[in-house]
C-alpha positions in Angstrom: 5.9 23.9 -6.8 8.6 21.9 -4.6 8.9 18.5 -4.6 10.5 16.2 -1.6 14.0 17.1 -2.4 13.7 20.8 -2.3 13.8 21.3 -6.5 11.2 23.4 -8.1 9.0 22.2 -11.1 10.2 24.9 -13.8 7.7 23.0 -16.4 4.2 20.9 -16.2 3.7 19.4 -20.0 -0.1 17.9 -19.1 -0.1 16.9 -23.1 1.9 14.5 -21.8 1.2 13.9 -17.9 4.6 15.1 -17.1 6.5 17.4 -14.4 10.2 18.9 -15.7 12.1 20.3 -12.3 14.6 22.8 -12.7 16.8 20.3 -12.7 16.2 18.6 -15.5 14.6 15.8 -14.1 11.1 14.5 -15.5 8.3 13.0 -13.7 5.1 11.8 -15.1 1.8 11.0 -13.5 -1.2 10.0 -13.2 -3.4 12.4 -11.7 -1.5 15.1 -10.3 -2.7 17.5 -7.5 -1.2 20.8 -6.7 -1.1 21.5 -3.2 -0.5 25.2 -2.2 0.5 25.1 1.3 -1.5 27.7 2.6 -1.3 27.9 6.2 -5.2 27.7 7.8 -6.1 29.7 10.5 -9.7 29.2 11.3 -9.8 31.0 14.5 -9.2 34.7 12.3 -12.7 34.0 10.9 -15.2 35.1 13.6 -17.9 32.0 14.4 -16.0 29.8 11.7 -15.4 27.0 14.4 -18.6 26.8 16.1 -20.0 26.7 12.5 -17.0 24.1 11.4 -18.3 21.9 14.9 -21.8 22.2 14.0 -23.0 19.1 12.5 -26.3 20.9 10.8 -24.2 23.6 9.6 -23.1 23.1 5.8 -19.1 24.5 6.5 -16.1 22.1 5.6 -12.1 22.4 5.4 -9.9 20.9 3.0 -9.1 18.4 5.7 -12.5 16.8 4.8 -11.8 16.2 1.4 -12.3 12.9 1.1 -14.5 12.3 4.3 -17.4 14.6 3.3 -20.9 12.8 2.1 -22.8 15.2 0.0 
């Protein structure tokens, strides 16, 4: 995990909501989401985007988190 400056979390204490970087520095939070940073290629998956651009068809991204009514 990376945050803006470039300095990787070395420590997530979620006893106590907090990030430690490798630098020393503490954070705490909230809610804290870990994003991975996977890179999405939806054309590698054969009829993925004709299913994702189907309306009637149940297939969502994580770019509909959010936007998605169940």
């Amino acid at each position: 995990m990376v945050n803006s400056d470039g300095v990787s979390a070395s420590l997530i204490v979620p006893e106590e909501n907090k990030i430690i970087l490798e630098n020393g520095r503490e954070f705490e939070y909230d809610v804290l989401m870990i994003a991975s940073g996977i890179g999405e290629d939806f054309d590698k998956i054969q009829g993925f985007r004709e299913a994702l651009e189907d309306g009637d068809c149940p297939v969502y991204t994580t770019r509909d988190f959010g936007t998605t009514k169940v």
